[in-house]
PQR file with spaces between the fields and no chain letter, atoms N, CA, C, O and H, PARSE charges and radii, in Angstrom:
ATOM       1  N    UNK     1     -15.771  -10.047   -7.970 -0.4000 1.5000
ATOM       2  CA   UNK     1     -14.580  -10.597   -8.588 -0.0000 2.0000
ATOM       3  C    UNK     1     -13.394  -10.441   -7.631  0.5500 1.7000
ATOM       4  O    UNK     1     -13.112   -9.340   -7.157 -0.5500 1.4000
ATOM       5  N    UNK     2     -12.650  -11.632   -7.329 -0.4000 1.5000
ATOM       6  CA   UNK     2     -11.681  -11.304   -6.937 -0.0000 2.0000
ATOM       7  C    UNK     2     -10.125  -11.089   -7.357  0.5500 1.7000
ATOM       8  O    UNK     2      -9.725  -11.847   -8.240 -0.5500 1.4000
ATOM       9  H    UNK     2     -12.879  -12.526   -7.714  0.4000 1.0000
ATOM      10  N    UNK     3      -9.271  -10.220   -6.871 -0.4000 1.5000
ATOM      11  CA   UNK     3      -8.544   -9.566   -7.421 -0.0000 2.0000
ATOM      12  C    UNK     3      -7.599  -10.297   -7.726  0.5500 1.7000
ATOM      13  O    UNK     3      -7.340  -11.138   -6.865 -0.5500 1.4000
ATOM      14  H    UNK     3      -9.596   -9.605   -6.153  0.4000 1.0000
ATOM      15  N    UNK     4      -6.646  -10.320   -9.085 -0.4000 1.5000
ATOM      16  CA   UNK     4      -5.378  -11.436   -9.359 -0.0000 2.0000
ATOM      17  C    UNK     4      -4.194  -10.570   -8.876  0.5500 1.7000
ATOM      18  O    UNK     4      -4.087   -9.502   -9.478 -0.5500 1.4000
ATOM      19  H    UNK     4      -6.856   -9.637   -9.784  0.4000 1.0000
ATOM      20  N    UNK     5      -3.385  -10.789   -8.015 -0.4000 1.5000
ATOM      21  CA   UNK     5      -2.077   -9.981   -7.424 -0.0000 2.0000
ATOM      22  C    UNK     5      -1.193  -10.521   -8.742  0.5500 1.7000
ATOM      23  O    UNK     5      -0.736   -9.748   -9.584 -0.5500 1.4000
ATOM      24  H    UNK     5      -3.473  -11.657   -7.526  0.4000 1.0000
ATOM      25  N    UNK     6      -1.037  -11.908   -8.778 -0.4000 1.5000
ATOM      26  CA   UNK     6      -0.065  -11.964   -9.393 -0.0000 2.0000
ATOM      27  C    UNK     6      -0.082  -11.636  -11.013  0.5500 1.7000
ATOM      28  O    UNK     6       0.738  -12.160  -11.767 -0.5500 1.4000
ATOM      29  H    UNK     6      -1.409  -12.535   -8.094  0.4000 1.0000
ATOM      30  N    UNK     7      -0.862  -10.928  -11.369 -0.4000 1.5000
ATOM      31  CA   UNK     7      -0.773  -10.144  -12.912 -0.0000 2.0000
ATOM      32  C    UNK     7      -1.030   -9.198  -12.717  0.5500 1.7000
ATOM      33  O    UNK     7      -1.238   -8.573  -13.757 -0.5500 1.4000
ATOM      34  H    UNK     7      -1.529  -10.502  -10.757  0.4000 1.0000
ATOM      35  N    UNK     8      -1.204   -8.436  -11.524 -0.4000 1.5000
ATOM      36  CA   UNK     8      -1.137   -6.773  -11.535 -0.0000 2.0000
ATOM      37  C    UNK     8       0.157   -6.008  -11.592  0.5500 1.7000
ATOM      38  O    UNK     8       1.078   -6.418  -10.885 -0.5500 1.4000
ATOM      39  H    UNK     8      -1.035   -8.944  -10.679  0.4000 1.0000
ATOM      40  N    UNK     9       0.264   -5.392  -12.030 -0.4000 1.5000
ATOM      41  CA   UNK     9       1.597   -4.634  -12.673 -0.0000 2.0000
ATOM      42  C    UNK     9       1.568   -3.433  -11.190  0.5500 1.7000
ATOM      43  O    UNK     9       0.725   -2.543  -11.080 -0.5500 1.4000
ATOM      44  H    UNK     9      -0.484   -5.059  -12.604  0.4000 1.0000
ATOM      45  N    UNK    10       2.595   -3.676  -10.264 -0.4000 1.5000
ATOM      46  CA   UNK    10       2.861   -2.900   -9.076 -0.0000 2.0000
ATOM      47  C    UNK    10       3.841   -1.779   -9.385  0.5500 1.7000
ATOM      48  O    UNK    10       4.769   -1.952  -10.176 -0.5500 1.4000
ATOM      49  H    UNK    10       3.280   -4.399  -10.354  0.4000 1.0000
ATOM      50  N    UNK    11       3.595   -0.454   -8.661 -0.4000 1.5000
ATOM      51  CA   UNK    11       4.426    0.552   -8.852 -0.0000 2.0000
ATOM      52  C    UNK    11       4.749    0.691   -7.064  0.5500 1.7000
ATOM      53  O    UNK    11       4.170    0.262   -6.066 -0.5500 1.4000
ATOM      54  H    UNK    11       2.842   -0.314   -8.019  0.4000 1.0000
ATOM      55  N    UNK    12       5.965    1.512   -7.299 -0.4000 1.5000
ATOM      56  CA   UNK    12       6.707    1.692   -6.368 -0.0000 2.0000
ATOM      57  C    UNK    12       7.022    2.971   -6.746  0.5500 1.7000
ATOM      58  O    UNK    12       7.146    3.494   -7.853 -0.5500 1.4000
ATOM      59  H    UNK    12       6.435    1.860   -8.110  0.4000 1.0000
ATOM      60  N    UNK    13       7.201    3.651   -4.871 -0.4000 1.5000
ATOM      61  CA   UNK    13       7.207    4.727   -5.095 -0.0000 2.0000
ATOM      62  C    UNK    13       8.403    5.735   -5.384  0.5500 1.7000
ATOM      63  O    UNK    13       9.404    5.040   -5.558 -0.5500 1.4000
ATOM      64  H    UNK    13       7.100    3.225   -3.972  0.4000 1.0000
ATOM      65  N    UNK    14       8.645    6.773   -5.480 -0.4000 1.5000
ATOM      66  CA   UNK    14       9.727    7.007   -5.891 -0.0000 2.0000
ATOM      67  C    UNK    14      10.976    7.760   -4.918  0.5500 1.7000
ATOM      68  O    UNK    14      12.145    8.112   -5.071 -0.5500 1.4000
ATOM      69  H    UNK    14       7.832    7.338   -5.338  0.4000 1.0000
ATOM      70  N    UNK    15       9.536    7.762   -3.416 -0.4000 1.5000
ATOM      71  CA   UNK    15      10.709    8.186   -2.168 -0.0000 2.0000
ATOM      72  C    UNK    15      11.051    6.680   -1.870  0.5500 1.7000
ATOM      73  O    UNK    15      11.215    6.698   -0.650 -0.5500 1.4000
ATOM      74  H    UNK    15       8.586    7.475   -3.291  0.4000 1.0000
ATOM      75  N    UNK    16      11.170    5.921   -2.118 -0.4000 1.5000
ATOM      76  CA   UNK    16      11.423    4.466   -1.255 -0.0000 2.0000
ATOM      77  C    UNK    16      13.122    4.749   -1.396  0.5500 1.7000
ATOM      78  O    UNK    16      13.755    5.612   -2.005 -0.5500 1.4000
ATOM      79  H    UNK    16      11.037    5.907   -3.109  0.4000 1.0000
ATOM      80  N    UNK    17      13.513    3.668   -0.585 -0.4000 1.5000
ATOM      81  CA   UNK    17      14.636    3.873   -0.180 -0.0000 2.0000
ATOM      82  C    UNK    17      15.155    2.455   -0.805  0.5500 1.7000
ATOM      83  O    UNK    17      14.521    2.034   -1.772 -0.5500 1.4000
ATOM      84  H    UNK    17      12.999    2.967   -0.090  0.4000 1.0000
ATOM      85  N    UNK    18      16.135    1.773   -0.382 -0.4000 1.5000
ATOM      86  CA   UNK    18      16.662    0.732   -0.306 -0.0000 2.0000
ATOM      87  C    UNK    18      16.616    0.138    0.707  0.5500 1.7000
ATOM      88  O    UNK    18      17.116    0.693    1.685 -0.5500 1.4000
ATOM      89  H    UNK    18      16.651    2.115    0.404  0.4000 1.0000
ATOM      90  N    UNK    19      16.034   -1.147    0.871 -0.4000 1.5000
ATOM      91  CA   UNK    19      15.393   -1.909    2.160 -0.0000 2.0000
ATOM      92  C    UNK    19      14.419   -1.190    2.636  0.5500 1.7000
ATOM      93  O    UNK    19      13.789   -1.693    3.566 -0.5500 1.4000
ATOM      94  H    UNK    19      15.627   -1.598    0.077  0.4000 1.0000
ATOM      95  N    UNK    20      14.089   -0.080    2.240 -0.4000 1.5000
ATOM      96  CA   UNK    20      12.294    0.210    3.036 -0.0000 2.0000
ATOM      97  C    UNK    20      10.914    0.782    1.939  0.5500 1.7000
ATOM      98  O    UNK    20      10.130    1.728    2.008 -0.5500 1.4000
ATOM      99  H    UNK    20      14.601    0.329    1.485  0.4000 1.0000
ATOM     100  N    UNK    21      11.160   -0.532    0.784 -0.4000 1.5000
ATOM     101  CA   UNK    21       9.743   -0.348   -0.226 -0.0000 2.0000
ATOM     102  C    UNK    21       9.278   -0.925    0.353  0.5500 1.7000
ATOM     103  O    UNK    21       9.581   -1.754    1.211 -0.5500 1.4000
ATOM     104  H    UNK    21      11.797   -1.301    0.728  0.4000 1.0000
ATOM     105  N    UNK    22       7.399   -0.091   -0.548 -0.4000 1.5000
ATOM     106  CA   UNK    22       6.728   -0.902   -0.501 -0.0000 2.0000
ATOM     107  C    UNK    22       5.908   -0.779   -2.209  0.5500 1.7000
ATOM     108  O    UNK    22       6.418    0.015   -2.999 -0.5500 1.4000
ATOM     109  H    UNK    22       7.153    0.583   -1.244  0.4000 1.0000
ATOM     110  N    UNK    23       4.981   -1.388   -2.547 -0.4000 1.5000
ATOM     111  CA   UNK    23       4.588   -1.586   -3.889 -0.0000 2.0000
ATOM     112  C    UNK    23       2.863   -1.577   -3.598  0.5500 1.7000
ATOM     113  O    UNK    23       2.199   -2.011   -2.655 -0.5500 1.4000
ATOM     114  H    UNK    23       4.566   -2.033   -1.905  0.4000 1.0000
ATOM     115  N    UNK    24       2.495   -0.890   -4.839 -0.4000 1.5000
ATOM     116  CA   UNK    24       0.845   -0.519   -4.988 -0.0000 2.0000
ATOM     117  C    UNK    24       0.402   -0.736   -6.059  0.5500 1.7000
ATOM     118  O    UNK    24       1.219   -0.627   -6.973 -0.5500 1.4000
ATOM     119  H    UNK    24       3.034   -0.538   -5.604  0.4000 1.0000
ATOM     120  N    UNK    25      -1.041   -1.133   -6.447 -0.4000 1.5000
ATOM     121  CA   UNK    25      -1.417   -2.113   -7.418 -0.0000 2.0000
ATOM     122  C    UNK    25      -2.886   -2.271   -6.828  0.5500 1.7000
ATOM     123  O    UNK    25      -3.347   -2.667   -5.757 -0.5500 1.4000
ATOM     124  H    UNK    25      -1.705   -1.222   -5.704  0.4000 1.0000
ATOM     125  N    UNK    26      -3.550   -1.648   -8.343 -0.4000 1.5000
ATOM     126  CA   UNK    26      -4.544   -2.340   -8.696 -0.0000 2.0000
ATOM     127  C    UNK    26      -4.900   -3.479   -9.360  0.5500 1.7000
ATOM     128  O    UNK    26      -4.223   -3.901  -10.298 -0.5500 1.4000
ATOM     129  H    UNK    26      -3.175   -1.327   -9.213  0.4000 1.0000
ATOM     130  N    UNK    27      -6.604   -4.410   -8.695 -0.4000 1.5000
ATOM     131  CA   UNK    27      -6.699   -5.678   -9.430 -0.0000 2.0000
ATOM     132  C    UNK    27      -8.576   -5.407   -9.113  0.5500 1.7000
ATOM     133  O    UNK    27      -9.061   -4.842   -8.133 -0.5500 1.4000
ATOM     134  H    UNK    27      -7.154   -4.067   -7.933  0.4000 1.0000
ATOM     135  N    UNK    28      -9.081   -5.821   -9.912 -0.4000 1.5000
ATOM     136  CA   UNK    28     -10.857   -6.003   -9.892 -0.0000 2.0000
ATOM     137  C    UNK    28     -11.468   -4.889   -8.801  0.5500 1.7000
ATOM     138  O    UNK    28     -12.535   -5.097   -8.223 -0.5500 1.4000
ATOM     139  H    UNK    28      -8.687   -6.280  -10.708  0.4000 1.0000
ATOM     140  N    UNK    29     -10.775   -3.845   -8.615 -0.4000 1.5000
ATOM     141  CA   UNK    29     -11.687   -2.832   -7.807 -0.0000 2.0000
ATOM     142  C    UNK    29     -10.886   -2.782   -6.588  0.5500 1.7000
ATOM     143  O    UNK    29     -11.377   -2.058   -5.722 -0.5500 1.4000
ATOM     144  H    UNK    29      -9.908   -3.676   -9.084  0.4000 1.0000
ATOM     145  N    UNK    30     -10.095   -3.194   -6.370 -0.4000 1.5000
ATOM     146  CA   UNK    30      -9.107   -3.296   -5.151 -0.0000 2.0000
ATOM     147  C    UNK    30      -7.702   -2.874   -5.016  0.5500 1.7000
ATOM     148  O    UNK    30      -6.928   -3.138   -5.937 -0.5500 1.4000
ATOM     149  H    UNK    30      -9.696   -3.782   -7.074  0.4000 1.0000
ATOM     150  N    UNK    31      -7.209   -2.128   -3.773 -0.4000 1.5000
ATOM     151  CA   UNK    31      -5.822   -1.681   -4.196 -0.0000 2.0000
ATOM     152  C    UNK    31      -5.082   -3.191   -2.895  0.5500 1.7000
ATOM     153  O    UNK    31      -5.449   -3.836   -1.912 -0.5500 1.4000
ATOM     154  H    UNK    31      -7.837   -1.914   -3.025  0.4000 1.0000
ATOM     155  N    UNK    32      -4.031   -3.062   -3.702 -0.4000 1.5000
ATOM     156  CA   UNK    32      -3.113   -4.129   -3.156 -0.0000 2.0000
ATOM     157  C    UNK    32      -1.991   -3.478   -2.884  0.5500 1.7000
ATOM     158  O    UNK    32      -1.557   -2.786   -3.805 -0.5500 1.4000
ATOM     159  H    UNK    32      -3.733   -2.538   -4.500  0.4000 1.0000
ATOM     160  N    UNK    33      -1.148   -3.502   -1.487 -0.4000 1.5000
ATOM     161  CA   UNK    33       0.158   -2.921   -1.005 -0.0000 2.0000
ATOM     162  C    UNK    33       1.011   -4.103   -0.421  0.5500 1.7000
ATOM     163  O    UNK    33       0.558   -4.822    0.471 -0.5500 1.4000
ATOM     164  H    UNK    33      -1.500   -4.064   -0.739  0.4000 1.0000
ATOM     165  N    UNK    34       2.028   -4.245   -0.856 -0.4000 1.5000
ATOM     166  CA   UNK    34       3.230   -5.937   -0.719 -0.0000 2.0000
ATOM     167  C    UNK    34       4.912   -4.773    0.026  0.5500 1.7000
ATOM     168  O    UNK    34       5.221   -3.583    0.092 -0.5500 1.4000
ATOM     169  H    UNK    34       2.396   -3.661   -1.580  0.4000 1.0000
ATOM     170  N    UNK    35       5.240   -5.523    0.243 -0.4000 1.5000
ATOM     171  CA   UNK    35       6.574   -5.431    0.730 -0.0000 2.0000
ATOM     172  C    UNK    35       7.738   -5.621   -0.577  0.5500 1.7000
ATOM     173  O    UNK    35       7.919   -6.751   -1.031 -0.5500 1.4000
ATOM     174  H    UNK    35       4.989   -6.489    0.190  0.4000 1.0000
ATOM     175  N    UNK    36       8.426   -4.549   -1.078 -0.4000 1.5000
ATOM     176  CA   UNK    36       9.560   -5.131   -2.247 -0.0000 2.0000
ATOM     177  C    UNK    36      10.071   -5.895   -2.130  0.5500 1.7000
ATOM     178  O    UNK    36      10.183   -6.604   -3.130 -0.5500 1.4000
ATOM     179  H    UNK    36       8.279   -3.632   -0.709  0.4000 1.0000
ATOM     180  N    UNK    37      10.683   -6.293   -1.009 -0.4000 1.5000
ATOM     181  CA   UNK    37      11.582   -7.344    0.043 -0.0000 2.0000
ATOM     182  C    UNK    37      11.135   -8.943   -0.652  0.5500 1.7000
ATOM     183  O    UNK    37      11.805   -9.761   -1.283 -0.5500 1.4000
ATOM     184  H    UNK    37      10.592   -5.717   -0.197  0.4000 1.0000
ATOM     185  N    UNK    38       9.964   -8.935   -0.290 -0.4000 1.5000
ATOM     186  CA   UNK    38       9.236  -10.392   -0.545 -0.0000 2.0000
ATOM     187  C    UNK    38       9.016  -10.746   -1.843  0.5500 1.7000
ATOM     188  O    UNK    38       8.319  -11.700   -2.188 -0.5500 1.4000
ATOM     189  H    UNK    38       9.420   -8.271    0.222  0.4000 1.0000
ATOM     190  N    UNK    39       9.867   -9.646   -2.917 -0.4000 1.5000
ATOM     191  CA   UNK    39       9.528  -10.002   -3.998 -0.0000 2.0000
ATOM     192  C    UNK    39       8.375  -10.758   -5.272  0.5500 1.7000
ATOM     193  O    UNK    39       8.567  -11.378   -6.318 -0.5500 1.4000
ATOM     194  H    UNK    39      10.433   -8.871   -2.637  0.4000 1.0000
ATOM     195  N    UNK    40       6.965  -10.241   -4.401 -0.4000 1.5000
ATOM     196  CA   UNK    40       5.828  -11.191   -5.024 -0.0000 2.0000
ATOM     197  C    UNK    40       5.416  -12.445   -3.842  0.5500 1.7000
ATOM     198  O    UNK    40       4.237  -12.789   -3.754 -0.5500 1.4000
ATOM     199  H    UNK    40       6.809   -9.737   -3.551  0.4000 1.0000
ATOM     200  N    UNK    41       6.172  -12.903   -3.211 -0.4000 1.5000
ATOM     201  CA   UNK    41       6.094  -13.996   -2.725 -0.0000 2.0000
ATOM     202  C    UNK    41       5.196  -13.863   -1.347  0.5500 1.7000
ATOM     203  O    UNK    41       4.840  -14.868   -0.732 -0.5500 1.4000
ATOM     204  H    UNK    41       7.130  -12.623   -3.283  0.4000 1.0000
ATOM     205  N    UNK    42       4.911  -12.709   -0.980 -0.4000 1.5000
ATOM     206  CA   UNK    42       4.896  -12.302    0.296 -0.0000 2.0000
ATOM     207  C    UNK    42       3.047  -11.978    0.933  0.5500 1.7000
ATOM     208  O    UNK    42       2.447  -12.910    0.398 -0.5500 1.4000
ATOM     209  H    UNK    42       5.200  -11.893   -1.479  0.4000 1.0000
ATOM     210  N    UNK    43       2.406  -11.485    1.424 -0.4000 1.5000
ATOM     211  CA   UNK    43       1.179  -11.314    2.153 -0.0000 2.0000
ATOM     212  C    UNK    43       0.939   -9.831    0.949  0.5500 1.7000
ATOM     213  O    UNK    43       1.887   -9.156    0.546 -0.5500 1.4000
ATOM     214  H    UNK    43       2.894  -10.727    1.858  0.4000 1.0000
ATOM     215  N    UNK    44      -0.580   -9.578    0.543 -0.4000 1.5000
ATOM     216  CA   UNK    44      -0.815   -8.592    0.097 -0.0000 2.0000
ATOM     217  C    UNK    44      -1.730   -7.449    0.761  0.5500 1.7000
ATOM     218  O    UNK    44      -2.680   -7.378   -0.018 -0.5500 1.4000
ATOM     219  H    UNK    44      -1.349  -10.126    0.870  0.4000 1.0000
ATOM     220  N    UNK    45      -1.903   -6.695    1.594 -0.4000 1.5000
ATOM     221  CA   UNK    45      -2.833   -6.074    2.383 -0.0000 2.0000
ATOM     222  C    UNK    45      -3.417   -5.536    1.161  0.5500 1.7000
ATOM     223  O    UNK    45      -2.716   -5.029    0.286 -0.5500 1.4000
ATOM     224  H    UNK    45      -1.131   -6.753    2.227  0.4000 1.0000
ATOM     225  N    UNK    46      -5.281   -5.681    1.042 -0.4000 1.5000
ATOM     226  CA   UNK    46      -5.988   -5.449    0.470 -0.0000 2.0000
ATOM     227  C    UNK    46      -7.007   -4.467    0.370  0.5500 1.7000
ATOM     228  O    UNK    46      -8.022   -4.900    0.916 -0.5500 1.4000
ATOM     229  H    UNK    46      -5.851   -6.093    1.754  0.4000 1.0000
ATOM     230  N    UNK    47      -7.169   -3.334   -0.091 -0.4000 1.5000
ATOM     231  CA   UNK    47      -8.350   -2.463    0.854 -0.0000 2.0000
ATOM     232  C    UNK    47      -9.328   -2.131   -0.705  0.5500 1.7000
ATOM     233  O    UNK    47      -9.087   -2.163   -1.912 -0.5500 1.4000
ATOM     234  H    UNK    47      -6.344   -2.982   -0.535  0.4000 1.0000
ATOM     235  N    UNK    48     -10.590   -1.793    0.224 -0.4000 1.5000
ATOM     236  CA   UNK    48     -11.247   -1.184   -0.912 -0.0000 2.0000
ATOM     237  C    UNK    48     -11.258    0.098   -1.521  0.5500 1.7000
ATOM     238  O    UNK    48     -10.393    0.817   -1.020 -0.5500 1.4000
ATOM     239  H    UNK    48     -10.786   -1.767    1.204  0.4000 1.0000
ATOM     240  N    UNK    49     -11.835    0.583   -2.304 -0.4000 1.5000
ATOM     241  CA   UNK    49     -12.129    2.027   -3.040 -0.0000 2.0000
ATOM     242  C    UNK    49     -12.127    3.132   -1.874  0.5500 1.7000
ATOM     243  O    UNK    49     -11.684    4.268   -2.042 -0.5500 1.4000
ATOM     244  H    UNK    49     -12.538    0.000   -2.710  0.4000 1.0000
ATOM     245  N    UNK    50     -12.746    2.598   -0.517 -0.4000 1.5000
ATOM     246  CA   UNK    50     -13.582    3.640    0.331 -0.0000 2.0000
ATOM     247  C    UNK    50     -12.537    3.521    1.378  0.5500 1.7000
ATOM     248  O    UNK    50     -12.859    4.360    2.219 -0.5500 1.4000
ATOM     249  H    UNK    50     -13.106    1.675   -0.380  0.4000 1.0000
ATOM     250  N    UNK    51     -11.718    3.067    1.677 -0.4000 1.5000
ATOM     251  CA   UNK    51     -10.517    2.318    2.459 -0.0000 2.0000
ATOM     252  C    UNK    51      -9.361    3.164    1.988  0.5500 1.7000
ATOM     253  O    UNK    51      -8.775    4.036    2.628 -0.5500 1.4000
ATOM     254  H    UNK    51     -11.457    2.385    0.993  0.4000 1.0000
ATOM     255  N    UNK    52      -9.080    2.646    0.443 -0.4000 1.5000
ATOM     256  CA   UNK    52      -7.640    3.548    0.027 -0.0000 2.0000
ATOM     257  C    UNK    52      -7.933    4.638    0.131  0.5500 1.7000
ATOM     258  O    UNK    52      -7.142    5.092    0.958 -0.5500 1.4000
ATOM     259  H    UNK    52      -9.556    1.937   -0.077  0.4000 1.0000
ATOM     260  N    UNK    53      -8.903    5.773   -0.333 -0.4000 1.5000
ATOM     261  CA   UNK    53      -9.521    6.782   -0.214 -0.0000 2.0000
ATOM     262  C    UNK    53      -9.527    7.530    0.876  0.5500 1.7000
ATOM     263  O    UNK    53      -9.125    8.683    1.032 -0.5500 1.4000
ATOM     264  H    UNK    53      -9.545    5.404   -1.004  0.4000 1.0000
ATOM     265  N    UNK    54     -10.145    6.587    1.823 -0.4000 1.5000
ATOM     266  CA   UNK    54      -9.594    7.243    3.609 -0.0000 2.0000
ATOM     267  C    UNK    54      -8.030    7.522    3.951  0.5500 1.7000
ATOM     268  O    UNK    54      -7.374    8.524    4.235 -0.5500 1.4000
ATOM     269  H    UNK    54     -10.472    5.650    1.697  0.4000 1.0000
ATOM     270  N    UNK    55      -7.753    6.107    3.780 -0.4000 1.5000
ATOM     271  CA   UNK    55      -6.253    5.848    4.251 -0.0000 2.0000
ATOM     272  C    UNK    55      -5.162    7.553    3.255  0.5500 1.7000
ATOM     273  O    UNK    55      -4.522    8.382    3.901 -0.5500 1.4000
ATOM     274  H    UNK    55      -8.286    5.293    3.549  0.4000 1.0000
ATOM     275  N    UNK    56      -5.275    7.565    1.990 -0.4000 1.5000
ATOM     276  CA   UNK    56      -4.628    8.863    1.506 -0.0000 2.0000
ATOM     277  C    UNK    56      -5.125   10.272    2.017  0.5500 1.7000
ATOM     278  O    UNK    56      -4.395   11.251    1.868 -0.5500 1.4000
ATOM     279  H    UNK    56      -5.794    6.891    1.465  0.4000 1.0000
ATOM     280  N    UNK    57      -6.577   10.400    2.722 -0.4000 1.5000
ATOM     281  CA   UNK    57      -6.718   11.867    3.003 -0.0000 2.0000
ATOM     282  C    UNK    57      -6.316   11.837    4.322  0.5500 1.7000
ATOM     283  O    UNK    57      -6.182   12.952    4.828 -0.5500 1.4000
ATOM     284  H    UNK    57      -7.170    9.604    2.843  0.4000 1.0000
ATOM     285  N    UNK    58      -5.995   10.517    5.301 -0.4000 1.5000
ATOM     286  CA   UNK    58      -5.459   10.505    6.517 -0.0000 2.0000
ATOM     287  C    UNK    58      -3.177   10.971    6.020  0.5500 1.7000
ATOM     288  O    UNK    58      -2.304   11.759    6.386 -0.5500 1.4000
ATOM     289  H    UNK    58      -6.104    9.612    4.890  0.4000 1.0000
ATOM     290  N    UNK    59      -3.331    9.972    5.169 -0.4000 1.5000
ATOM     291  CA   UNK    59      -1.887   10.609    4.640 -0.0000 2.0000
ATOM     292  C    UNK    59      -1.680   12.047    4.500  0.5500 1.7000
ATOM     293  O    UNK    59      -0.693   12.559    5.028 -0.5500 1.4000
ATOM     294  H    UNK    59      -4.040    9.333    4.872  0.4000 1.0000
ATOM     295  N    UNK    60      -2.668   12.872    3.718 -0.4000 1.5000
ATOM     296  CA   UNK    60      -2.239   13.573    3.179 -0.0000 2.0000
ATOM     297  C    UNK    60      -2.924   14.692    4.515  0.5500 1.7000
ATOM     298  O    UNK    60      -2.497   15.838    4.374 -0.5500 1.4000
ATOM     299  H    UNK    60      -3.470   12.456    3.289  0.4000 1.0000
ATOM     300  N    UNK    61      -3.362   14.614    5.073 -0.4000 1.5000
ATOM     301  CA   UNK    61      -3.653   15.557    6.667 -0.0000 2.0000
ATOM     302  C    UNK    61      -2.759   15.513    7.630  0.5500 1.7000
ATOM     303  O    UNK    61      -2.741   16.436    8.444 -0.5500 1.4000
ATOM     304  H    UNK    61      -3.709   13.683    5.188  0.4000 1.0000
ATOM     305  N    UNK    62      -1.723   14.305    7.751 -0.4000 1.5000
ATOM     306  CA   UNK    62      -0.909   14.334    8.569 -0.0000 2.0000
ATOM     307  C    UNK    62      -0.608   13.575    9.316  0.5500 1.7000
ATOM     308  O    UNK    62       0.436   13.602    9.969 -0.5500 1.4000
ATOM     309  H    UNK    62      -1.737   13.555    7.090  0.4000 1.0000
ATOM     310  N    UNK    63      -1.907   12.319    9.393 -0.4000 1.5000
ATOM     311  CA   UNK    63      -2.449   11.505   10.374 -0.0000 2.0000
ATOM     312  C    UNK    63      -1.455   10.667   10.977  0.5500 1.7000
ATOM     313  O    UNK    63      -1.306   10.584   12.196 -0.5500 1.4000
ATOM     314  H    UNK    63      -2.754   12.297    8.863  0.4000 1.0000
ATOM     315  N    UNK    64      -0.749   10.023   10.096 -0.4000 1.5000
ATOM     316  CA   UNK    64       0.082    8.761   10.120 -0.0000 2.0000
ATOM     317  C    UNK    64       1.355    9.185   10.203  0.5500 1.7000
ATOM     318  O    UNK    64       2.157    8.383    9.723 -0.5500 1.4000
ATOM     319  H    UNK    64      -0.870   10.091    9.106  0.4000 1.0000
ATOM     320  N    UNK    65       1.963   10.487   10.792 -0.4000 1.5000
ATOM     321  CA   UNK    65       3.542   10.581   10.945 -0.0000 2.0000
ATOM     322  C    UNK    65       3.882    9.681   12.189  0.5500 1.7000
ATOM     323  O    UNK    65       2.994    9.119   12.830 -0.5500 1.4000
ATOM     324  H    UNK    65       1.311   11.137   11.182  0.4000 1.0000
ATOM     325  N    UNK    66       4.876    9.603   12.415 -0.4000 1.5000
ATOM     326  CA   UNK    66       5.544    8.800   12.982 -0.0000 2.0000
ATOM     327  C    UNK    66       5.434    9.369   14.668  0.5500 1.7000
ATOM     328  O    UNK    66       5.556    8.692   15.689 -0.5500 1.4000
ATOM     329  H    UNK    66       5.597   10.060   11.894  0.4000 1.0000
ATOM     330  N    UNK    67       5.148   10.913   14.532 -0.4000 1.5000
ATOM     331  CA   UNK    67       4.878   11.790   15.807 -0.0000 2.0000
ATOM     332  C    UNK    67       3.805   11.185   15.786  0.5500 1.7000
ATOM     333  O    UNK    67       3.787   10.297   16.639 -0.5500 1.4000
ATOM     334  H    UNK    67       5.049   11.462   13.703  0.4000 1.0000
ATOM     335  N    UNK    68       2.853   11.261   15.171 -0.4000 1.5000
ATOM     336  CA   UNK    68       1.294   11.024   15.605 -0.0000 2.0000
ATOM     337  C    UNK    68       1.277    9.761   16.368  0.5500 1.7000
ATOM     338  O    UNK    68       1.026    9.689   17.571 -0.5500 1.4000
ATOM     339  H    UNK    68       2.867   11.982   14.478  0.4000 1.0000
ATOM     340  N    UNK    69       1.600    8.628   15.482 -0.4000 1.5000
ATOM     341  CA   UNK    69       1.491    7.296   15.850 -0.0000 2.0000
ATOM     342  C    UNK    69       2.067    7.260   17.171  0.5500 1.7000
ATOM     343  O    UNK    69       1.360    6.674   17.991 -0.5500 1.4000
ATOM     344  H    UNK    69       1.803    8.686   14.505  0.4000 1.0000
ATOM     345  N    UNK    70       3.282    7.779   17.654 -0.4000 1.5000
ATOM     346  CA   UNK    70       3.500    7.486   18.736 -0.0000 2.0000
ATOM     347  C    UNK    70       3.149    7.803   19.993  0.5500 1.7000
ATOM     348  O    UNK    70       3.563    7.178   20.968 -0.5500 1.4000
ATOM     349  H    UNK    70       3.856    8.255   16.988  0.4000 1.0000
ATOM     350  N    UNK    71       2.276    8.905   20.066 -0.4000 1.5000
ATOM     351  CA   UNK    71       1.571    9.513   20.619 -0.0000 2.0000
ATOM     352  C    UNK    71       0.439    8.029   21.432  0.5500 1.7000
ATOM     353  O    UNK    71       0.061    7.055   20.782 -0.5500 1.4000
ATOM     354  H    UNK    71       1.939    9.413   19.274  0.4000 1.0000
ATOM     355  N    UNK    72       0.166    8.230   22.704 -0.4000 1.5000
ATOM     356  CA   UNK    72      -1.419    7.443   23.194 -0.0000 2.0000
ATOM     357  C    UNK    72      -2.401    7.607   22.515  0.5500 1.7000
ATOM     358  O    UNK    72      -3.467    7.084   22.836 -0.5500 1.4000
ATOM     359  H    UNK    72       0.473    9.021   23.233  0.4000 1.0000
């Protein structure tokens, strides 16, 4: 099944700032992440169960600071 963006009810988080959301949302087994900016209108990056799952224990280890990334 594929996932309907536009009837999934998106949350946002509650560090976002002004001009730097972003929005998360489930649809048929899939998480969906949009830009607030684009208001709906915009590209949805899509990942699966085993995907979001990675992507938060890489969050939550450290992986993705802004030191890391910039690093080679």
């Amino acid at each position: 099944m594929e996932p309907d963006w536009a009837n999934a009810v998106w949350r946002k988080s509650g560090h976002s700032d002004s001009g730097a959301c972003v929005e998360v949302a489930t649809s048929a087994g899939w998480v969906g992440v949009r830009d607030t900016k684009d208001a709906g209108s915009g590209p949805v990056l899509q990942f699966n169960r085993s995907e979001w799952v990675a992507f938060l224990a890489g969050v939550a280890s450290g992986e993705f600071t802004m030191e890391r990334l910039s690093r080679p």
